[in-house]
Residue, then its C-alpha position, 0 to 999 in steps of 0.5 A: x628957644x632962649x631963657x635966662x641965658x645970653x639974650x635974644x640979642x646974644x642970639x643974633x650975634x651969635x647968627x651973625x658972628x656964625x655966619x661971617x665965620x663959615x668957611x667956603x659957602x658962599x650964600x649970594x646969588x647962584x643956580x637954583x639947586x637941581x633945577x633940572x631934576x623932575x623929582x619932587x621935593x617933600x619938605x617933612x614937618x613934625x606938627x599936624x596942619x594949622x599949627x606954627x610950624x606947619x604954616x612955616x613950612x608951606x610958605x617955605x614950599x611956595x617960595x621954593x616951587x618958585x625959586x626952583x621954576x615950579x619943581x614941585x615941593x611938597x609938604x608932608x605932615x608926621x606929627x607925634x612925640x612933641x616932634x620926635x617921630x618925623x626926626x627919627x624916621x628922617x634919619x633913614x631918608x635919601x641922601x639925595x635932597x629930595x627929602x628934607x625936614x622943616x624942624x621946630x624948635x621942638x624937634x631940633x632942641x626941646x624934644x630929645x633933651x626932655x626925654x631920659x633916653x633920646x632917639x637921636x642927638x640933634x646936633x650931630x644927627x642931621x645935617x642942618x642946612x640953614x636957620x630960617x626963622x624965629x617967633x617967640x611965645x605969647x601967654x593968652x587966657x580964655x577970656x571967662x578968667x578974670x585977668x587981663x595981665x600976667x600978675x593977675x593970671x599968677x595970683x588967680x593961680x596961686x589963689x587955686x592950686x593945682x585946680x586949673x590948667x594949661x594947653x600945649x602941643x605936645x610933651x618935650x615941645x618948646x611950648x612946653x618947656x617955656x610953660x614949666x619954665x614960666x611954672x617954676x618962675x612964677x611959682x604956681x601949681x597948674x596942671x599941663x594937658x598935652x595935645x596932639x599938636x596947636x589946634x586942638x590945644x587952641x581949641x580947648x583954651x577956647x572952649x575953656x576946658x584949659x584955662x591958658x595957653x602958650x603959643x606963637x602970637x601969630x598963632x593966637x592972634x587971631x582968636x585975640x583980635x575976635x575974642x576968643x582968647x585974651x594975650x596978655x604977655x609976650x615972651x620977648x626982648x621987646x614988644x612984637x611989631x605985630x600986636x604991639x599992645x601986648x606987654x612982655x612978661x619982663x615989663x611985669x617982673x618975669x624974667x620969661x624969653x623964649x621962643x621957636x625957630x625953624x630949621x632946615x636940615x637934610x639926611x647927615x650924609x648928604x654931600x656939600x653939592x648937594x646941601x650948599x644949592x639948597x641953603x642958597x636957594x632958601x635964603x633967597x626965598x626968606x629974601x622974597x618981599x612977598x614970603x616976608x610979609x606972609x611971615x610977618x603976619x605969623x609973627x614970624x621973623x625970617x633970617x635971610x643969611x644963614x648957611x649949614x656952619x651957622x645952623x648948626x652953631x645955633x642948634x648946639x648953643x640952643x641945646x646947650x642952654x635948654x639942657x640946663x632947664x630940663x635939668x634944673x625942673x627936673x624934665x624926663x620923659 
């Protein structure tokens, strides 16, 4: 996630400046981690099928079964708590990487800093592996609501306080947070329905039980392009190669950057010949022609240079910057 904070711009210098500057990890071309162990490998992933995250973590498993000549990987779904209950149960997980965890944006920074009483500390609990991705939100209406841009959905809603709604994933997500971010900044009164992941929010929004939603533009894109939900701002630096159409909320006087990412992490404990194999064999995978056109689709923009000093870099930078916000709108679940 980002906000009115350094700028995607100082996001990826921070990437790139993080890992030129990580000592000992050399990231090229090596073995694949534990090709000969018969093991399966179960990549945990904190949202229910079909959302971000989860279609995030399967494309990384088939490029890993790949990358590891066929070993078996697994995708193993523990929704709950905006993305809480698959961190806090992978504290106790073997330190042996067979058991590693495909954190969102929502379990690795919004959802501990959104509550009064974190369950864990997102940078110092986990043993982050590699940054992998980043995609950022898009605002999109059912199409019945009369407006077509972002200063047309703010004065509907100022015109009808505390009448209408929004869905989102799941409380503490980083939907969430962007959505009472753009709440605050925009100066409206809407209720916020939380849901048990994307889907059923999606759904909703399409059934117009809510009025808009903030997702991925991966995500909505399609329901934009068959009618079924209307994007009308892009929460990013500049317009998306993927649906290039779509204006960003700055274009229309909203200072709204933000955004998910996927991580990697392992069980903190878990030793460097261990941890260091794996963080080259994901970075070959996000290299994978056919992996990056997968993503692109989603929306989704693959780092391909990352390493466990840069990761954890950027988790703390992150929530650090969102702390702030949780602060100023007064978020404790």
């Amino acid at each position: 996630m980002s906000s009115t904070s350094p700028s995607l711009l100082n996001r990826r210098q921070l990437i790139q400046s993080a890992a030129a500057a990580a000592s000992g990890i050399a990231l090229g071309s090596g073995p694949a981690f534990a090709q000969s162990s018969d093991a399966p490998m179960r990549l945990a992933v904190g949202f229910p099928p079909g959302g971000a995250g989860d279609l995030f973590a399967r494309i990384l498993a088939d490029g890993l079964r790949e990358e590891l000549g066929g070993r078996t990987v697994l995708v193993e779904n523990k929704p709950g708590g905006g993305g809480l209950t698959v961190a806090t149960g992978f504290l106790r997980a073997p330190k042996d990487g067979t058991q590693l965890m495909v954190a969102t944006g929502s379990t690795a920074i919004s959802a501990p800093i959104s509550r009064a009483k974190p369950p864990y500390n997102a940078v110092e609990d986990f043993q982050w592996i590699a940054l992998l991705s980043n995609a950022p939100f898009v605002i999109a209406v059912n199409p019945a609501l009369p407006v077509t841009d972002l200063k047309g959905l703010v004065a509907y809603c100022k015109a009808r306080p505390h009448n209408l709604s929004y869905g989102h994933a799941g409380l503490g997500t980083t939907v969430h947070l962007a959505a009472e971010l753009f709440k605050d900044r925009a100066g409206i009164d809407v209720v916020d329905i939380a849901y048990a992941g994307s889907g059923p929010a999606i759904t909703d929004t399409i059934a117009g039980n809510v009025q808009f939603i903030v997702e991925t533009s991966g995500t909505l894109l399609p329901h934009h392009k068959s009618g079924k939900l209307r994007i009308i701002s892009a929460m990013a630096e500049a317009r998306e190669k993927i649906a290039p159409e779509i204006p960003t909320s700055r274009e229309e006087g909203y200072d709204l950057i933000a955004g998910t990412c996927n991580l990697l992490a392992a069980p903190l404990g878990t030793p460097r010949e261990i941890v260091e194999p794996i963080a080259r064999a994901v970075n070959r995978v996000m290299l994978r022609p056919a992996i990056q056109e997968r993503l692109a689709v989603l929306g989704i923009v693959p780092i391909t240079n990352s390493n466990p000093a840069q990761a954890r870099a950027f988790v703390t930078s992150e929530v650090a910057r969102w702390s702030a916000v949780v602060k100023k709108l007064g978020i404790a679940l």
